[in-house]
PLY file of the C-alpha trace (Angstrom):
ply
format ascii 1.0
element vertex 499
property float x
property float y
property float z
element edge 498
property int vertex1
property int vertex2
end_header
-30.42 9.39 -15.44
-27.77 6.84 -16.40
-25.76 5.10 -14.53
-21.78 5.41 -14.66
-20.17 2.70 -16.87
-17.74 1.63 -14.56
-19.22 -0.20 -11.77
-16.18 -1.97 -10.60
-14.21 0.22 -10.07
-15.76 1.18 -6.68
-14.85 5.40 -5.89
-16.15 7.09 -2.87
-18.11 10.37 -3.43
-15.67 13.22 -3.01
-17.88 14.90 -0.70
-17.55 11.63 2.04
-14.79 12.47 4.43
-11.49 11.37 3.87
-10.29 9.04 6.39
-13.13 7.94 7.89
-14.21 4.63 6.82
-12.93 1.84 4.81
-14.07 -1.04 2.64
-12.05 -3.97 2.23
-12.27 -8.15 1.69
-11.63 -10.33 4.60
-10.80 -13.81 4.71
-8.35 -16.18 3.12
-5.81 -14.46 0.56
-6.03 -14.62 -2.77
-9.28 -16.86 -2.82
-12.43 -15.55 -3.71
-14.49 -15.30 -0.20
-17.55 -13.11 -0.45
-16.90 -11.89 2.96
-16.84 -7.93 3.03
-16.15 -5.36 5.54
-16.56 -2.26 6.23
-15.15 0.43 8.90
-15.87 4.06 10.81
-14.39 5.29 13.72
-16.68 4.08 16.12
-17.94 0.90 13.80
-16.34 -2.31 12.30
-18.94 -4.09 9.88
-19.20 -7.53 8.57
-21.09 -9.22 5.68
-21.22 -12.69 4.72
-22.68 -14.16 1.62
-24.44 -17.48 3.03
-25.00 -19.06 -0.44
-25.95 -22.69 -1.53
-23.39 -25.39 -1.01
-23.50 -26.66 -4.81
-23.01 -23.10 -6.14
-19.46 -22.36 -8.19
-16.41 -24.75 -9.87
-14.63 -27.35 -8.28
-12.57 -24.83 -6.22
-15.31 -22.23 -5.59
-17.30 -25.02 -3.97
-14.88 -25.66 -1.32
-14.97 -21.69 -0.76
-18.50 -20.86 -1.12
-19.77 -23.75 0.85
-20.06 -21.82 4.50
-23.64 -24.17 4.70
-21.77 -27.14 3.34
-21.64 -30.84 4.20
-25.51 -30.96 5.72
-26.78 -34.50 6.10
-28.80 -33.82 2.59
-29.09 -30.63 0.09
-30.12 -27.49 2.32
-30.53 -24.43 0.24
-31.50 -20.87 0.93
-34.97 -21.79 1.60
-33.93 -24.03 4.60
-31.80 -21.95 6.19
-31.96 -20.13 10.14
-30.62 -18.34 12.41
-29.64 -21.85 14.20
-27.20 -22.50 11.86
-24.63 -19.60 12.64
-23.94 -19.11 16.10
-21.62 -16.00 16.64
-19.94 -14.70 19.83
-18.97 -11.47 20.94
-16.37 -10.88 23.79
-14.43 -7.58 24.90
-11.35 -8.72 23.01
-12.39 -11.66 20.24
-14.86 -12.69 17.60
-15.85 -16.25 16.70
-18.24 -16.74 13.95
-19.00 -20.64 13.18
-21.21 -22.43 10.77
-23.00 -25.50 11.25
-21.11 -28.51 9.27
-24.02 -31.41 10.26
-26.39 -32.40 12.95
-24.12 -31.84 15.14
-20.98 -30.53 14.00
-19.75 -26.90 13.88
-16.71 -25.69 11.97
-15.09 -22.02 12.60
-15.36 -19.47 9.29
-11.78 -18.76 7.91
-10.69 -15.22 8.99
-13.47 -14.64 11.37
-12.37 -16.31 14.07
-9.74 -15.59 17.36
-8.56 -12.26 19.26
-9.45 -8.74 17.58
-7.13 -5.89 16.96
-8.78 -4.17 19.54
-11.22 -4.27 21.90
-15.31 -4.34 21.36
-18.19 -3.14 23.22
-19.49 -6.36 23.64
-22.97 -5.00 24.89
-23.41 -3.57 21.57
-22.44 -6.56 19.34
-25.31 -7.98 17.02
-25.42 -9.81 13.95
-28.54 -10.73 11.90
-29.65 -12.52 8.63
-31.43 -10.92 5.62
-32.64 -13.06 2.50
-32.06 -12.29 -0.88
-34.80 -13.52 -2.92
-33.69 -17.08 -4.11
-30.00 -16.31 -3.89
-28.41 -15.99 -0.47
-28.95 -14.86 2.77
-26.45 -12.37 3.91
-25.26 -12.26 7.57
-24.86 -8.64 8.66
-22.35 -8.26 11.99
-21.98 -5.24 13.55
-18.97 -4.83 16.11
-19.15 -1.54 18.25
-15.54 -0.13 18.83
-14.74 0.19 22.83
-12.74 2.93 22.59
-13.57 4.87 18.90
-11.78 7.57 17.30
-9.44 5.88 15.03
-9.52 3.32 12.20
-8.35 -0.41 12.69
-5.29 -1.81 10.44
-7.23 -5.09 10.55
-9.90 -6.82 12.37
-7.72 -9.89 13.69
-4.99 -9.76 15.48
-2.58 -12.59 13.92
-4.24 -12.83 10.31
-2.37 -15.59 10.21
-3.76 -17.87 12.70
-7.65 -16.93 12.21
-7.07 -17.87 8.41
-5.75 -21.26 8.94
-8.47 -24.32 7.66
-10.45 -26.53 9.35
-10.46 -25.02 12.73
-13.18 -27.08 14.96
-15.47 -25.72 16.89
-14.74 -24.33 20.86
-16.86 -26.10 22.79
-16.78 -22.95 24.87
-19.67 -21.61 22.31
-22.22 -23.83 23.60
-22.58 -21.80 26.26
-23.73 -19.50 24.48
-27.20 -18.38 25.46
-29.93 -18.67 23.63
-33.45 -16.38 23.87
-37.25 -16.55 22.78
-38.24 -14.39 20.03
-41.92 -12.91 19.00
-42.29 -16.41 17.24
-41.53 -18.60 20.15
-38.54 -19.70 18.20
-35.04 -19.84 20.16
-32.12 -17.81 18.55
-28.96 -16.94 19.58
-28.69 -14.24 22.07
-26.38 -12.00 20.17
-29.07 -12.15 17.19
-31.16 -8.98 16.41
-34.28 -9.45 13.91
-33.83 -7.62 10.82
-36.21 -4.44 10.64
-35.68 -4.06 14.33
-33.25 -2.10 16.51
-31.06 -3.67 18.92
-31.62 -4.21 22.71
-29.43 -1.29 23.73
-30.87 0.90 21.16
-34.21 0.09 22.84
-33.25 1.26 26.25
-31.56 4.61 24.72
-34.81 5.50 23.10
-36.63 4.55 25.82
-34.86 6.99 28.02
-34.82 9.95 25.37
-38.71 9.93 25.60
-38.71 9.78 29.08
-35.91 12.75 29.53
-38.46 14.67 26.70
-41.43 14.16 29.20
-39.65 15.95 32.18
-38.52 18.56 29.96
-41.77 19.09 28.69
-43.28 18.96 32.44
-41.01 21.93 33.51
-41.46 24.19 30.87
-44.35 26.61 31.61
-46.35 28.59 29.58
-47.99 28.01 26.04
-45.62 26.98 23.59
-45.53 29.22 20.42
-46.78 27.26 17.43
-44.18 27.34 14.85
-44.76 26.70 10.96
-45.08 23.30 9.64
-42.96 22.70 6.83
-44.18 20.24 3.92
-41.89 17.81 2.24
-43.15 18.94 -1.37
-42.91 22.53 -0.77
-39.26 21.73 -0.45
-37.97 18.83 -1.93
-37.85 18.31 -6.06
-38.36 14.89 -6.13
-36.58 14.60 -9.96
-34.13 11.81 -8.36
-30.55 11.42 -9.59
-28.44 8.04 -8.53
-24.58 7.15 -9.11
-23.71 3.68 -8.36
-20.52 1.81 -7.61
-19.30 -1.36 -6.01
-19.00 -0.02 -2.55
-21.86 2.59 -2.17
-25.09 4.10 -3.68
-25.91 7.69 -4.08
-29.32 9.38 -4.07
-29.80 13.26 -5.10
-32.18 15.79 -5.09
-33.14 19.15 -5.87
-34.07 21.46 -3.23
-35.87 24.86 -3.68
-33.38 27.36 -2.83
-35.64 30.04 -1.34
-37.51 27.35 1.12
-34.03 25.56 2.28
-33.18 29.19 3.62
-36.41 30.13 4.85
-36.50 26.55 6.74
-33.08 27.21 8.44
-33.92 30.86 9.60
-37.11 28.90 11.10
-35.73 26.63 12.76
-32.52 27.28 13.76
-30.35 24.17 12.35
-29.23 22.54 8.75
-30.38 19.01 10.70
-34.10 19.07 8.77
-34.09 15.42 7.47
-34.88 12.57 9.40
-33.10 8.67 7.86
-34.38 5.65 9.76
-32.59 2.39 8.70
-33.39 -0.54 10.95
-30.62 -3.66 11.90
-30.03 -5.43 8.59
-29.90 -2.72 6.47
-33.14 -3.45 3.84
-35.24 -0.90 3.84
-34.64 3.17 4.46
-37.57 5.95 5.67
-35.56 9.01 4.43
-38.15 11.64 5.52
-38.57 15.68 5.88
-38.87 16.49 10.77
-42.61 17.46 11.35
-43.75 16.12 8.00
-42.74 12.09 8.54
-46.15 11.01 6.68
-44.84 11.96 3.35
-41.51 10.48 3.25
-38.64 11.13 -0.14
-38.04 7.81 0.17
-39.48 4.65 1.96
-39.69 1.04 1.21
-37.67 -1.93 0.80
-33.74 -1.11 -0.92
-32.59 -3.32 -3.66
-29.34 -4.47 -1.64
-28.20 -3.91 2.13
-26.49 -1.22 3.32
-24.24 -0.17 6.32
-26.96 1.99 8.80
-23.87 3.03 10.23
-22.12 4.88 7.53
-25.26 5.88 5.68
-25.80 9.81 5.94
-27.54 12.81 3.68
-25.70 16.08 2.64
-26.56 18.93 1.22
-24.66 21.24 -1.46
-24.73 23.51 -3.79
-24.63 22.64 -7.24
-24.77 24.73 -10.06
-26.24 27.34 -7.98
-28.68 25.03 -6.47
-28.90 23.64 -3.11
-28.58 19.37 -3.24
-29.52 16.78 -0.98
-27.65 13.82 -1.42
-28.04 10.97 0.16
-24.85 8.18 0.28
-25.37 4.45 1.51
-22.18 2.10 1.70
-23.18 -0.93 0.36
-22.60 -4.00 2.03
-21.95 -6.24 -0.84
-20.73 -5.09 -4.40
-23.61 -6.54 -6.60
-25.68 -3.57 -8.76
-29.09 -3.55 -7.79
-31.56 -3.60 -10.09
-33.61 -0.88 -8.76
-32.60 1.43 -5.51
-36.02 1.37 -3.27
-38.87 -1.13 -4.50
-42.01 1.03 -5.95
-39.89 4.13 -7.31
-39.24 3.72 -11.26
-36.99 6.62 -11.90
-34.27 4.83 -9.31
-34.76 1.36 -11.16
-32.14 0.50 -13.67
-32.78 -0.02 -17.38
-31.78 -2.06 -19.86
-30.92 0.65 -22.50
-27.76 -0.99 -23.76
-26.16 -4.18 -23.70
-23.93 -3.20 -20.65
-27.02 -2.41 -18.68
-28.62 -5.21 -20.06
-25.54 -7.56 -18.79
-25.75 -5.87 -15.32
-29.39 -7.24 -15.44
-28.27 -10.61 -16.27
-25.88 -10.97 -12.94
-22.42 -10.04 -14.31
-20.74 -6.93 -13.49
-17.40 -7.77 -12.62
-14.51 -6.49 -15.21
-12.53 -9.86 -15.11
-15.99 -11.93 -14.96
-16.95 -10.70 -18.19
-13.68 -11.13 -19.68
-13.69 -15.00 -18.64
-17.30 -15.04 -19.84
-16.52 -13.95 -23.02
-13.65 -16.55 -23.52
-15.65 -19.52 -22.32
-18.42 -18.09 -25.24
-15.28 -18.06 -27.86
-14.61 -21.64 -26.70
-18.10 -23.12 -26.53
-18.44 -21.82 -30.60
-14.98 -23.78 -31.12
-16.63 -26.68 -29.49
-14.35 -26.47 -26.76
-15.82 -27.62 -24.08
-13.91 -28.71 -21.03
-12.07 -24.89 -21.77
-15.74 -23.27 -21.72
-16.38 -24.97 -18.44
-13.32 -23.72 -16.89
-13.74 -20.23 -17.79
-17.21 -20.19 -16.83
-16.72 -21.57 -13.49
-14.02 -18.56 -13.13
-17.16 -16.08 -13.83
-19.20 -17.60 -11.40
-16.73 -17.53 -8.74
-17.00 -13.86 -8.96
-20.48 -12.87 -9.83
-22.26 -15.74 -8.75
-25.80 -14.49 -9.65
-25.34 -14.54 -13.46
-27.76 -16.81 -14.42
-27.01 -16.65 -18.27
-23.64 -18.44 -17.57
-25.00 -21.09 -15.20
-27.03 -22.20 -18.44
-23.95 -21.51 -20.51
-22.00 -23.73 -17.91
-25.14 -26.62 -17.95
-24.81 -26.53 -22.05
-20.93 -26.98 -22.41
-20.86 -29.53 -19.66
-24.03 -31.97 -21.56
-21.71 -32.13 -24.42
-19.27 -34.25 -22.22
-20.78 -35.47 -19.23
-23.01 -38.22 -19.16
-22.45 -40.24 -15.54
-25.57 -40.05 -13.67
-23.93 -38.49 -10.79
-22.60 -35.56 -13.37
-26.07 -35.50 -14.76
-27.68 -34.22 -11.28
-24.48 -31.49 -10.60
-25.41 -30.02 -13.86
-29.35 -30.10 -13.20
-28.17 -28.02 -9.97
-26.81 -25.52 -12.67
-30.03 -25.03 -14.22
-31.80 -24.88 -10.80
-29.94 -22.50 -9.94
-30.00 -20.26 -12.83
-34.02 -20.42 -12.48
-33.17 -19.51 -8.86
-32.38 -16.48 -9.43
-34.54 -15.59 -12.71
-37.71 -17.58 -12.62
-38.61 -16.79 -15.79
-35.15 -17.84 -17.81
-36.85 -20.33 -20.74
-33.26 -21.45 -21.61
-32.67 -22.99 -18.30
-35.71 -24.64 -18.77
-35.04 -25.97 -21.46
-31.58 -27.48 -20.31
-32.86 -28.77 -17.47
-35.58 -30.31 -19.55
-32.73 -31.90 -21.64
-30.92 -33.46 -18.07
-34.27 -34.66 -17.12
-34.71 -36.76 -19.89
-31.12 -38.07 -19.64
-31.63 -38.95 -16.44
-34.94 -40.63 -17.32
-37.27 -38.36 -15.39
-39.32 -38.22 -18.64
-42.81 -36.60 -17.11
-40.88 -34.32 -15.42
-38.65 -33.43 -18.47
-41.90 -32.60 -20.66
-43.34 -30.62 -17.72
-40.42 -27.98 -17.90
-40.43 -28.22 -21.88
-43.62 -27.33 -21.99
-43.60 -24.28 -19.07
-40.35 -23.31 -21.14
-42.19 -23.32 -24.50
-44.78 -20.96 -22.37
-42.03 -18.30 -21.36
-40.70 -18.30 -25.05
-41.97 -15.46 -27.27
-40.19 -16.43 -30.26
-42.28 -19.41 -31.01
-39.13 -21.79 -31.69
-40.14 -25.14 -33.74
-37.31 -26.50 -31.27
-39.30 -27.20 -28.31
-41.77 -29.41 -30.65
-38.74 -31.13 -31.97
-37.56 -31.74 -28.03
-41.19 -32.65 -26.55
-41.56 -35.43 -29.07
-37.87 -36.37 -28.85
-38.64 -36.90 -25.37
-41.71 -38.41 -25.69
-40.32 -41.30 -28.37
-37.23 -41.86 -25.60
-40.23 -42.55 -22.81
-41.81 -45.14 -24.87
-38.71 -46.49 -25.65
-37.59 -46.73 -22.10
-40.79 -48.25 -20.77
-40.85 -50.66 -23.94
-37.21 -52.18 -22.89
-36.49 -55.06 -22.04
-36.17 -55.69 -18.64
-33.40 -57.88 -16.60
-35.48 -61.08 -14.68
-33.99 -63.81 -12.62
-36.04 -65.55 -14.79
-33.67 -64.66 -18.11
-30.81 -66.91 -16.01
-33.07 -69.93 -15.60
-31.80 -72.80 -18.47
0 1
1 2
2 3
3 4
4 5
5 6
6 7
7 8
8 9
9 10
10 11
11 12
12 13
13 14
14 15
15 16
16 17
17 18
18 19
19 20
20 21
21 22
22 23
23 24
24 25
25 26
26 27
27 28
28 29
29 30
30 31
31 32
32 33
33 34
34 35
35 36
36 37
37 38
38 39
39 40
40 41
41 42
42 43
43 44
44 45
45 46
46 47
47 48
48 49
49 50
50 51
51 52
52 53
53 54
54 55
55 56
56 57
57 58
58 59
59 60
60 61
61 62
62 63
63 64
64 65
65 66
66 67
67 68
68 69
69 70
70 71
71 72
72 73
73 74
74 75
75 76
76 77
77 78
78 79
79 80
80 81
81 82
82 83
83 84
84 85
85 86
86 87
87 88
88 89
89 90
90 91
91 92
92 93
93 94
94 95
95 96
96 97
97 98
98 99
99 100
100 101
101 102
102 103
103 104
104 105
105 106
106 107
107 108
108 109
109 110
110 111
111 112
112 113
113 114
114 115
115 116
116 117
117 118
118 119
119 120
120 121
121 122
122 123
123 124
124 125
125 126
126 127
127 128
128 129
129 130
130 131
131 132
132 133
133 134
134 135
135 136
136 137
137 138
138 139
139 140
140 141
141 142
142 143
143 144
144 145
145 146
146 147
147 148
148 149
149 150
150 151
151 152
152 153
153 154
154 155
155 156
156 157
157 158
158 159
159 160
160 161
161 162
162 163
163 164
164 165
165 166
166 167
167 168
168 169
169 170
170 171
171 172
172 173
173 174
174 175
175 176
176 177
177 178
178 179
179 180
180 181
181 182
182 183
183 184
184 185
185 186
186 187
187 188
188 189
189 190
190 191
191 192
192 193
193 194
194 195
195 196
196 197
197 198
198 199
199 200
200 201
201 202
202 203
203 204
204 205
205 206
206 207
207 208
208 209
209 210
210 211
211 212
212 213
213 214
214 215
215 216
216 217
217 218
218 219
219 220
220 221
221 222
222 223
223 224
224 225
225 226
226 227
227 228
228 229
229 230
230 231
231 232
232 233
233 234
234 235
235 236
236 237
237 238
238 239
239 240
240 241
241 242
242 243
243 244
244 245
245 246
246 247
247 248
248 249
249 250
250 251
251 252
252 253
253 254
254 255
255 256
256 257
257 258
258 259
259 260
260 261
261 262
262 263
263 264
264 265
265 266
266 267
267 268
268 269
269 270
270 271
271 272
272 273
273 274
274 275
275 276
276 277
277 278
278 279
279 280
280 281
281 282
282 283
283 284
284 285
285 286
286 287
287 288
288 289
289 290
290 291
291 292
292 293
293 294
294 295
295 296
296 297
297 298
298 299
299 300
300 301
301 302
302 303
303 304
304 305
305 306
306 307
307 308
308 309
309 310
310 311
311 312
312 313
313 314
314 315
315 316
316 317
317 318
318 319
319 320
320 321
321 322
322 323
323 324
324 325
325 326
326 327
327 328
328 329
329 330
330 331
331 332
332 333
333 334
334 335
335 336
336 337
337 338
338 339
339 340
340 341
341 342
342 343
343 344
344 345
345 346
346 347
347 348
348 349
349 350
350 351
351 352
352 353
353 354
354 355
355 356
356 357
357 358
358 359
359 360
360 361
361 362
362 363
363 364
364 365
365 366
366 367
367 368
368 369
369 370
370 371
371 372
372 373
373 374
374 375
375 376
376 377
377 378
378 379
379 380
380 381
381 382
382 383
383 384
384 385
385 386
386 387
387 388
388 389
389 390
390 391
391 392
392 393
393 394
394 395
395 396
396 397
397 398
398 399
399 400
400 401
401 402
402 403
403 404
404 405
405 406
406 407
407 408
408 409
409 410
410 411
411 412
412 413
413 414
414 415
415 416
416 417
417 418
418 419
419 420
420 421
421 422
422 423
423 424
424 425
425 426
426 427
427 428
428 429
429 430
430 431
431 432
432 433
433 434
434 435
435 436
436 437
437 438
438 439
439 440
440 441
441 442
442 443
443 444
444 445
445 446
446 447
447 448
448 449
449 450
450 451
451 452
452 453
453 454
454 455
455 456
456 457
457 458
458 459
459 460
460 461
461 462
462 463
463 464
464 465
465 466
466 467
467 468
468 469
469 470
470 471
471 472
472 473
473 474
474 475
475 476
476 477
477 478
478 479
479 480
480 481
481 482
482 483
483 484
484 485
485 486
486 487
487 488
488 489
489 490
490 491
491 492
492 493
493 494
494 495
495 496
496 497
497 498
């Protein structure tokens, strides 16, 4: 089925209780952040978008750069766990990011006392990666006394959002601990797809208190009926998606769903596993776990601790429905990896332009202008509005090579040259097979007189392109003249100065 038009405006699902969790921005005011939280009574959620320091405009640069000023370019491939080092206490959170080789600056907003105290025990944080994108640090802070919803996460706003705030040395003594890999992390670090130490121990002791129970009983146990996933569930999936959650649904056959309740004795028939990190999902019928509705990787992360299933009746029919809070607003392209009917397609342009990494109301608005400027031959103007999309949907790699275009037609320092080569990068990044970006990056290249390299991505370009353009000919042996030219110049010789 379709998805609703529109995505940004973010509504709940009416069936979610009122009151009992929230979704807000943290960080600095009025400047785009990409931090997101998210709230339940016993639950206060964190996600940070960990994204490569020459990503944005001028001013998104200084905002996006939480992995900025590294001795030399780090991007999302070079990233770990040893370059955030988060601590926990009963009544503050300090979340830093490593500004060198040795230097660590606090994160604005996520630093000082909390509004109330945590459960420090309880306090993890992990990282999950996002393709070629981002990572995305996931913090979960466990609520010492729960029942009630925060105002806000720090105590004085004020103070945690002021700049440049150095690192306490106090978080060195942080401890660290071996992993599986022999690699040290950070003790309050919990490896995504895992569950965290004092989840562990509970489980641990719930199989222990279901061996004594099962020692005391006497007598044979009655063998009750197994029920079967696909004598109950339809699986003719329905999805509605928005900027703060997803939602799955499913038919369920009305005479089994009341036959299964008489059986057992309880609505609670469905079993939904979501490890630390939030990345993949085993949604899954109790006593028939081998044949799962869903399981599998999820196309975004979600918050384990406000995901839950619900059933209703619709049209006379019973429903399950199945609502995840997202922890970051981009659509996904498909809702668990290997299941077609929950991938989106590209049926009109809107879809299409979801696809493509913009989503955002005011994005594609900018977008849009920056297009009307670039025909007008407006350049600088096309820059500046395209550095405004990007500073809210990031991954929309059709205006990085927009962006790389309109800035060529000015910029021609060397130093320029290489910022807009990051452009096209970036845009291949995030969609490998994007022939345009090759072919602008093919263009820097040769500007910048990497000419073997510049025919290289002409050529794979040419590959990707269907449409058979004579253009890339005309480029390749544009390129190919400006080599022979270069190498035929006449170089500068101490010699030259001798009379």
């Amino acid at each position: 089925p379709p998805l609703p038009r529109p995505l940004s405006q973010g509504r709940r699902r009416g069936w979610a209780p009122a009151g009992m969790e929230t979704h807000h921005i943290l960080g600095p005011p009025r400047e785009v952040s990409h931090i997101y939280g998210y709230q339940t009574q016993d639950s206060y959620c964190i996600a940070i978008q960990l994204r490569p320091p020459y990503e944005g405009g001028t001013g998104c640069r200084q905002i996006h750069k939480i992995t900025s000023e590294w001795d030399s370019r780090k991007g999302v491939e070079d990233l770990t766990p040893n370059d955030m080092m988060i601590k926990f206490t009963e009544r503050s959170i300090e979340v830093c990011k490593r500004g060198g080789s040795s230097s660590w600056h606090m994160i604005r907003g996520l630093h000082g006392p909390t509004y109330q105290q945590l459960n420090r025990e309880k306090c993890y944080w992990t990282m999950t990666k996002h393709g070629g994108r981002y990572w995305l640090i996931s913090i979960e802070l466990v609520k010492k006394t729960p029942g009630k919803l925060w105002s806000r996460l720090m105590r004085d706003e004020r103070e945690a959002n002021r700049p440049n705030m150095k690192w306490d040395k106090d978080m060195q003594r942080t401890p660290m601990i071996m992993d599986k890999d022999g690699k040290f992390v950070p003790s309050t670090y919990c490896q995504p797809h895992q569950k965290p130490k004092y989840e562990t121990q509970e489980d641990d002791l719930d199989e222990v208190f279901i061996e004594e129970l099962e020692m005391l009983e006497d007598g044979p146990e009655e063998e009750k009926k197994k029920w079967l996933m696909k004598d109950l569930v339809d699986l003719m999936f329905g999805m509605e998606e928005s900027t703060l959650s997803m939602l799955v649904s499913m038919p369920l056959n009305a005479e089994r769903w009341r036959e299964i309740q008489r059986d057992l004795g309880t609505t609670d028939v469905f079993g939904l596993d979501i490890p630390f990190g939030g990345n993949h999902i085993k949604f899954y019928l109790k006593g028939d776990e081998d044949s799962p509705m869903l399981a599998g990787k999820l196309g975004g992360c979600v918050w384990r601790k406000g995901c839950r299933w619900h059933v209703e009746m619709k049209e006379g029919r019973p429903m399950l429905e199945l609502y995840m809070p997202k922890q970051t607003p981009e659509p996904w392209s498909y809702v668990v990896e290997g299941y077609h009917s929950l991938s989106r397609t590209a049926y009109d342009p809107y879809q299409q332009m979801i696809l493509d990494g913009l989503w955002d109301d005011e994005a594609i608005e900018e977008k849009a202008k920056g297009d009307e400027y670039f025909r007008n031959s407006e350049y600088r103007s096309a820059v500046a509005c395209y550095s405004r999309t990007l500073d809210r949907n990031p991954d929309s790699y059709i205006t990085l090579t927009n962006r790389a275009a309109a800035r060529l037609a000015f910029e021609g320092e060397k130093f320029k040259l290489e910022e807009i080569l990051e452009d096209a990068q970036r845009a291949l990044e995030i969609n490998p097979e994007w022939y345009k970006a090759k072919f602008r990056a093919g263009v820097i290249l040769c500007k910048l007189h990497r000419y073997d390299e510049a025919v290289w991505a002409l050529e794979e370009g040419q590959r990707m392109d269907r449409s058979n353009h004579t253009g890339w000919e005309e480029e390749i042996a544009r390129v190919k003249e400006d080599r022979i030219k270069w190498h035929n110049r006449k170089k500068l010789s101490y010699l030259n100065d001798v009379e």
